[in-house]
Backbone as ProteinMPNN parsed JSONL, in Angstrom:
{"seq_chain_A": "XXXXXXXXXXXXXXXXXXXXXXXXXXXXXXXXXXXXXXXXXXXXXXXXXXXXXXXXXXXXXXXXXXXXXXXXXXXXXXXXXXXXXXXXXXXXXXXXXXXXXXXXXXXXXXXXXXXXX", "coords_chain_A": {"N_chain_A": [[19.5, 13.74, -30.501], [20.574, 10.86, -32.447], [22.718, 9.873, -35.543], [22.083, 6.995, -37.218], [22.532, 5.847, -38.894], [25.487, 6.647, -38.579], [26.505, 4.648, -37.101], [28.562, 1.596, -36.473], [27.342, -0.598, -35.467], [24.804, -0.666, -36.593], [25.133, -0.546, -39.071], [26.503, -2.677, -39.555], [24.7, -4.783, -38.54], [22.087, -3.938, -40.571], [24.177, -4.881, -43.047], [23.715, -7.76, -42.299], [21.033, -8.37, -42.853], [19.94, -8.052, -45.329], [21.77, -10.064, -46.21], [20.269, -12.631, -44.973], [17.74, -11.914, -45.85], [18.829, -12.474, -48.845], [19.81, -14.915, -48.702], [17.039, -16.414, -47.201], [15.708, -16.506, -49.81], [15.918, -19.036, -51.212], [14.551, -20.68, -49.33], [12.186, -23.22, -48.938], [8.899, -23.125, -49.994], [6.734, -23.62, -48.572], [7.765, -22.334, -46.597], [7.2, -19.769, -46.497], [5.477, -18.133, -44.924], [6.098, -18.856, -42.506], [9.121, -19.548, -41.568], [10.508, -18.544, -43.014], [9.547, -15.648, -43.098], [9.587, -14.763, -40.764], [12.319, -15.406, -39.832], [12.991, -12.981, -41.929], [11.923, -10.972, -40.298], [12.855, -10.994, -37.548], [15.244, -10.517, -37.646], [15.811, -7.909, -39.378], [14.71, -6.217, -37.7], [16.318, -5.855, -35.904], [19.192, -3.242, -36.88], [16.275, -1.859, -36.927], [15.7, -1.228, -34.406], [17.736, 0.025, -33.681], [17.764, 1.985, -35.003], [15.602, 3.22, -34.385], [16.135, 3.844, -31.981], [17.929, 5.85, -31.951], [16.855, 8.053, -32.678], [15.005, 8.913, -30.279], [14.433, 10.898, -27.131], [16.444, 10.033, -25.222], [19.695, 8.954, -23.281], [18.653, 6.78, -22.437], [16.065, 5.794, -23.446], [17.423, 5.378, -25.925], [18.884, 3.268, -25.115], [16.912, 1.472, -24.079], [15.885, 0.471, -26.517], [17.757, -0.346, -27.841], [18.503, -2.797, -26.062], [15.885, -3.998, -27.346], [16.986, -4.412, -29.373], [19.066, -6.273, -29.247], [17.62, -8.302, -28.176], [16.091, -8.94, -30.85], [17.962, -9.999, -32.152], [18.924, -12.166, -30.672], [16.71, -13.931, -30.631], [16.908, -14.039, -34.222], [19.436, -15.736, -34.185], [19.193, -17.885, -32.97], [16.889, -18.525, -34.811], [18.455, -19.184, -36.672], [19.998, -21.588, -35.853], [17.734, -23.137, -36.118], [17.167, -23.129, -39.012], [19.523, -24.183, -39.88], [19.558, -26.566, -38.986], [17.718, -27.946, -39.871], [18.308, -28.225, -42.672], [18.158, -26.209, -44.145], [20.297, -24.149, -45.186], [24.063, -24.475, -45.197], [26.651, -26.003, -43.288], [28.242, -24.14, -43.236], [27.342, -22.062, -44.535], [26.065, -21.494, -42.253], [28.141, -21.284, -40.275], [29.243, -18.251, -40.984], [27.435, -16.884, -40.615], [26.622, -17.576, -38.369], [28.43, -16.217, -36.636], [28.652, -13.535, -37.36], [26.31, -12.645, -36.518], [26.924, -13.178, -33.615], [29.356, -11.183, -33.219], [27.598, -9.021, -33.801], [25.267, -8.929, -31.467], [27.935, -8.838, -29.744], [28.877, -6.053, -30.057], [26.36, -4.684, -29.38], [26.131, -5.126, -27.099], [28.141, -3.591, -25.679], [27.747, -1.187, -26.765], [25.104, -0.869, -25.164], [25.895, -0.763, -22.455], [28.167, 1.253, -22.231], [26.436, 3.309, -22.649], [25.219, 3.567, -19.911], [26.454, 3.917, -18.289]], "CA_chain_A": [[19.202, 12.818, -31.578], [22.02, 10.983, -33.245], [22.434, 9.834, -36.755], [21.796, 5.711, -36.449], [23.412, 5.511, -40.275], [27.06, 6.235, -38.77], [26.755, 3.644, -35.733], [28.689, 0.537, -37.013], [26.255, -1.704, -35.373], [24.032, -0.312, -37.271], [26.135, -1.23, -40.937], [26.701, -4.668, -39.613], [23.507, -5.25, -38.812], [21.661, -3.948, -42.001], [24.256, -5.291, -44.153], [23.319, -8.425, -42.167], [19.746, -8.104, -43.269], [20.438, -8.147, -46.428], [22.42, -11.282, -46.627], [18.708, -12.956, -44.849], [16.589, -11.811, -47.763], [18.954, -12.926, -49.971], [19.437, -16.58, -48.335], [15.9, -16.785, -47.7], [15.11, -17.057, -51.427], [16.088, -20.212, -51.73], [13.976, -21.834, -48.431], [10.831, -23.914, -49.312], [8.194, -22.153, -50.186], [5.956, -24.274, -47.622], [7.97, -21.998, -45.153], [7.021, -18.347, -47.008], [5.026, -17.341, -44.128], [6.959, -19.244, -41.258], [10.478, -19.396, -41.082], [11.241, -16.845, -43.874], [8.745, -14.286, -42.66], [9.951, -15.016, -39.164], [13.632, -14.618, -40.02], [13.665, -11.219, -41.904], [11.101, -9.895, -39.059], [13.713, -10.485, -36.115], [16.998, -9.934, -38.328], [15.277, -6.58, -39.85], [14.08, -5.707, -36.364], [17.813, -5.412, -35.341], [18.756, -2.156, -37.352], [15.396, -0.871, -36.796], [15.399, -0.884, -32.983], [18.855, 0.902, -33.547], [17.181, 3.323, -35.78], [14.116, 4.028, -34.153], [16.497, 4.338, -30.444], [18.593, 7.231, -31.99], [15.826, 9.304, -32.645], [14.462, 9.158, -29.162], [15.729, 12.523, -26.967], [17.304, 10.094, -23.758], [20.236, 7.653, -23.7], [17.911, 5.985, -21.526], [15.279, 5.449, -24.168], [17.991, 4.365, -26.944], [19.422, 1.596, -24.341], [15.949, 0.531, -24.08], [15.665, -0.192, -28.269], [19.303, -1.277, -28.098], [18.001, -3.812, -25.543], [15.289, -5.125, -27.663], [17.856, -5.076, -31.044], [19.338, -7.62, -28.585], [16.419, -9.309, -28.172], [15.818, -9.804, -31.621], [19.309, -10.724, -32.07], [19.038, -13.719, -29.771], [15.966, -15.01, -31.545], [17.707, -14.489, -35.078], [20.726, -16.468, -33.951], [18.017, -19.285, -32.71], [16.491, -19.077, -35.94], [19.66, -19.973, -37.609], [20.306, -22.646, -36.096], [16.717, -24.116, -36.561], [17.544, -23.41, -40.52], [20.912, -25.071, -39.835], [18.904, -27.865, -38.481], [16.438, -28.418, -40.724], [19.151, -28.24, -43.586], [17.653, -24.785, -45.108], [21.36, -23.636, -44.863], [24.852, -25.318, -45.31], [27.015, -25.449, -42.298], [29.816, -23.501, -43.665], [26.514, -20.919, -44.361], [25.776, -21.425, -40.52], [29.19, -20.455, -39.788], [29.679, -17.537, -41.5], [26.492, -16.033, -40.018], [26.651, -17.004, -36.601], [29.936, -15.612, -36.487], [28.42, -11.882, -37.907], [24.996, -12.639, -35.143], [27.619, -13.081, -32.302], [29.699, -10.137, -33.675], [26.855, -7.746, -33.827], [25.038, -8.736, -30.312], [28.688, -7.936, -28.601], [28.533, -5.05, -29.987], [25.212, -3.975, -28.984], [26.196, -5.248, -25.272], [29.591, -2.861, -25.446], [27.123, 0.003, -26.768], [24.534, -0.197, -23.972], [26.815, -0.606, -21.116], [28.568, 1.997, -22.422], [24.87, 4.802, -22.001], [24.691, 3.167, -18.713], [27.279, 5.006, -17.006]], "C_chain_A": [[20.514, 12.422, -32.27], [21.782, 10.193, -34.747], [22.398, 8.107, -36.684], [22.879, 5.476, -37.977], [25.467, 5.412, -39.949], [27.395, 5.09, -37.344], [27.215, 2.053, -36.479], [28.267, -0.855, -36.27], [25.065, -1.46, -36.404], [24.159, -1.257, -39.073], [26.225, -2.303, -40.469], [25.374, -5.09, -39.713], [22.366, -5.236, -39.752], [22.618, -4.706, -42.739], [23.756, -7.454, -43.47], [21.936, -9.453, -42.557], [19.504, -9.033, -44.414], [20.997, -9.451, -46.457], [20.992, -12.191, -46.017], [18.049, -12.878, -45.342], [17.38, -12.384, -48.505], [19.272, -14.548, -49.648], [18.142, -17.037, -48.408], [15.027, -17.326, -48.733], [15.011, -18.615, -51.791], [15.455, -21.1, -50.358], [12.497, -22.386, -49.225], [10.053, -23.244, -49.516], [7.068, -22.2, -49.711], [6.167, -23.115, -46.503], [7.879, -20.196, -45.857], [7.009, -17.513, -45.827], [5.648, -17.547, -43.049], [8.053, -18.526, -41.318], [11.294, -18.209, -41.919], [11.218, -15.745, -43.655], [9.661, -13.872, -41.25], [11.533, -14.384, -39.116], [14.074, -13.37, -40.263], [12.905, -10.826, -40.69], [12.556, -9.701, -38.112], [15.199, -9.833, -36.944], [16.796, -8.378, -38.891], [15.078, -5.737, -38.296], [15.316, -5.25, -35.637], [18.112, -3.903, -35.38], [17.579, -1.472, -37.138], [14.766, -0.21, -36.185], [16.322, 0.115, -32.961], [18.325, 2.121, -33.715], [16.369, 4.101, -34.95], [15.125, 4.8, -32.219], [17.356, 5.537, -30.527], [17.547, 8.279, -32.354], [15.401, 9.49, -31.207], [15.559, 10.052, -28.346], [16.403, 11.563, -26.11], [18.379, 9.57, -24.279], [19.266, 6.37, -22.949], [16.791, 4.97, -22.319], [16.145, 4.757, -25.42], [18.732, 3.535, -26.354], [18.465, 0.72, -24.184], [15.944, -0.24, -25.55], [17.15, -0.964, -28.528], [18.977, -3.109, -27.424], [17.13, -4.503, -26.419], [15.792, -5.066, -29.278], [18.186, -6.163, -30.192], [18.359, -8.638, -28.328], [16.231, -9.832, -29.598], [17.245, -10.27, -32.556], [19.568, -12.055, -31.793], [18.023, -14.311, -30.595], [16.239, -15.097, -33.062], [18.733, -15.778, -34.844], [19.926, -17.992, -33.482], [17.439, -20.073, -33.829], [17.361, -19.632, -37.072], [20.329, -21.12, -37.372], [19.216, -24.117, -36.104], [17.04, -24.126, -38.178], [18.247, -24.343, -40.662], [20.292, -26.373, -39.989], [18.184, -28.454, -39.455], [16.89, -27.923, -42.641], [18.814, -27.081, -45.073], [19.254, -24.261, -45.616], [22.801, -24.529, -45.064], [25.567, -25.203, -43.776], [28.138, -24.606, -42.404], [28.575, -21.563, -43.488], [26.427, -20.401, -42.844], [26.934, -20.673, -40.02], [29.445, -19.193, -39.269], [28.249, -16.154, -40.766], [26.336, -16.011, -38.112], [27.746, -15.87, -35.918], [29.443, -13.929, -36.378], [27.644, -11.756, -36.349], [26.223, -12.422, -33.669], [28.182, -11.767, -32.273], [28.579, -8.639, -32.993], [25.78, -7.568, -32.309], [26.966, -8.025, -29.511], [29.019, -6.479, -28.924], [27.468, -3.956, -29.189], [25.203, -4.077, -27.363], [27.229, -3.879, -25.292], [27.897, -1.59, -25.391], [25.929, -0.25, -25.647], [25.162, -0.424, -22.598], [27.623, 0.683, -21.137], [27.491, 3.772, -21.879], [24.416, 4.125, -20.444], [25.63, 3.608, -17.651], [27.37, 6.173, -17.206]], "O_chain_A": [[21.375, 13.227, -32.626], [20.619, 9.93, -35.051], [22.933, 7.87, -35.601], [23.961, 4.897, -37.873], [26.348, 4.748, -40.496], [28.489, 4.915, -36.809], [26.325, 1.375, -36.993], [28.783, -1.953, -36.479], [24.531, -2.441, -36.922], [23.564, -2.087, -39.761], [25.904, -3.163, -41.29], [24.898, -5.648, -40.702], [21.666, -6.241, -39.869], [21.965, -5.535, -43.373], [23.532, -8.294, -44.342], [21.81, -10.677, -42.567], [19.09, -10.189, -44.501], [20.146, -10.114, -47.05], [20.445, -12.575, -47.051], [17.376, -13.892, -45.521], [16.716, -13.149, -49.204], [18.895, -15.365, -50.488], [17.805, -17.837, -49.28], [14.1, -18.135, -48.716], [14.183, -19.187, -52.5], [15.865, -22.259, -50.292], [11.938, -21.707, -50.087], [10.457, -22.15, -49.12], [6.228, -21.344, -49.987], [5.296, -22.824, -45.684], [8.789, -19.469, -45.459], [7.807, -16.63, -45.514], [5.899, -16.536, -42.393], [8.155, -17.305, -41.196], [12.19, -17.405, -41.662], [12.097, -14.892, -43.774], [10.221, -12.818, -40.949], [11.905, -13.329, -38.603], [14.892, -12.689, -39.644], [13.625, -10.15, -39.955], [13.187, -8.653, -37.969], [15.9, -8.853, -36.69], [17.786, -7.653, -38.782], [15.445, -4.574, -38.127], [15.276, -4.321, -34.831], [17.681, -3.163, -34.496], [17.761, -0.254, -37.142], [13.936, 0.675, -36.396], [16.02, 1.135, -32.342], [18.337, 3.08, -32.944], [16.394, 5.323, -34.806], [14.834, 5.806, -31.572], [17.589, 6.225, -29.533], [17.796, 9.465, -32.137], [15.531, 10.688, -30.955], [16.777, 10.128, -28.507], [17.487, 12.118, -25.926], [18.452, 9.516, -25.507], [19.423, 5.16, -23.113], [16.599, 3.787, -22.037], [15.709, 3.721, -25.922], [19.421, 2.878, -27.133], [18.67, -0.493, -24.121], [16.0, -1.468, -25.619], [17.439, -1.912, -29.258], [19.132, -4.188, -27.997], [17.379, -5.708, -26.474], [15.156, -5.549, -30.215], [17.503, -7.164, -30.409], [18.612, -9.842, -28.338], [16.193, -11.055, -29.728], [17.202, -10.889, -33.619], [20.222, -12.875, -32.437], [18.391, -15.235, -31.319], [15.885, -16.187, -33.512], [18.571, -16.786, -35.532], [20.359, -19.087, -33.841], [17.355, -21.285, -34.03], [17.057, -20.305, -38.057], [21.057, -21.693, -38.182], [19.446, -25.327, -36.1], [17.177, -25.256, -38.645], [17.956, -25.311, -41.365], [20.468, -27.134, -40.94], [18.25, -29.664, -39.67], [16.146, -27.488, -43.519], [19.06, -27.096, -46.279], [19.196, -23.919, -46.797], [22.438, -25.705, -45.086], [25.092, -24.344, -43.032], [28.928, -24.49, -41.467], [28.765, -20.531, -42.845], [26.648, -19.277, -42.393], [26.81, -19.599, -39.431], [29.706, -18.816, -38.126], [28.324, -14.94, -40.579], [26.129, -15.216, -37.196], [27.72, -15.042, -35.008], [29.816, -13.202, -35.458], [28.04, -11.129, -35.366], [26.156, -11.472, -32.889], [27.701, -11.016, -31.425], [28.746, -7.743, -32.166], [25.461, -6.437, -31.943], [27.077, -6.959, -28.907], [29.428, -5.753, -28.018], [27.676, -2.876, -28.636], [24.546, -3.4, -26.573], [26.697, -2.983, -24.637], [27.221, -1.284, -24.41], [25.986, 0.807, -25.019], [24.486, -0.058, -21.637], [27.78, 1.234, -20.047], [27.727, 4.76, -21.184], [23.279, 4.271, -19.994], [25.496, 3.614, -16.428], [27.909, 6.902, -16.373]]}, "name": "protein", "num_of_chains": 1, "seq": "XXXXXXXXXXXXXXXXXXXXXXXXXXXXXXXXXXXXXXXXXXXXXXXXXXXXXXXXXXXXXXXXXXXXXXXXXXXXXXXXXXXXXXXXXXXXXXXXXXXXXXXXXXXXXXXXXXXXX"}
């Protein structure tokens, strides 16, 4: 079992989180249940695949949850640039986040290639 708190995918990706709830605030309030809901789910879901894959006993089983933080990685990074799109967001905002989203998937590629040998 390892501790998921000192994995700095982990810290990027929560403090990532975090910056998504607090953008969110300010989308329409048409899009509560959509695109807001939708956003923290996969951006929360990051960290919490991490989390939940260091508790499990294999590396086998935390490359699987690493795999689907990457998964909801890719559909975050999708959903940001439907925000982008649909001018929820500035593009300087867009930037500054794709930049982290790209960041924190190559991470999560390094770390399961890494339990794969």
């Amino acid at each position: 079992m390892k501790d998921f708190k000192t994995l700095k995918v982990w810290e990027k990706s929560h403090s990532f989180t975090l910056k998504i709830y607090k953008l969110s605030l300010i989308f329409p309030k048409d899009e509560l249940y959509g695109l807001t809901s939708q956003i923290r789910r996969s951006s929360s879901s990051i960290p919490t695949n991490i989390a939940e894959g260091c508790g499990r006993g294999s590396d086998a089983d935390f490359s699987r949850f690493l795999q689907m933080a990457f998964g909801s990685a890719s559909e975050t990074e999708y959903l940001l640039i439907l925000i982008k799109d649909l001018n929820y967001i500035s593009e300087s905002e867009y930037d500054d986040l794709f930049q982290i989203i790209t960041e924190i998937k190559k991470m999560l590629a390094t770390l399961i290639s890494k339990l794969k040998k």
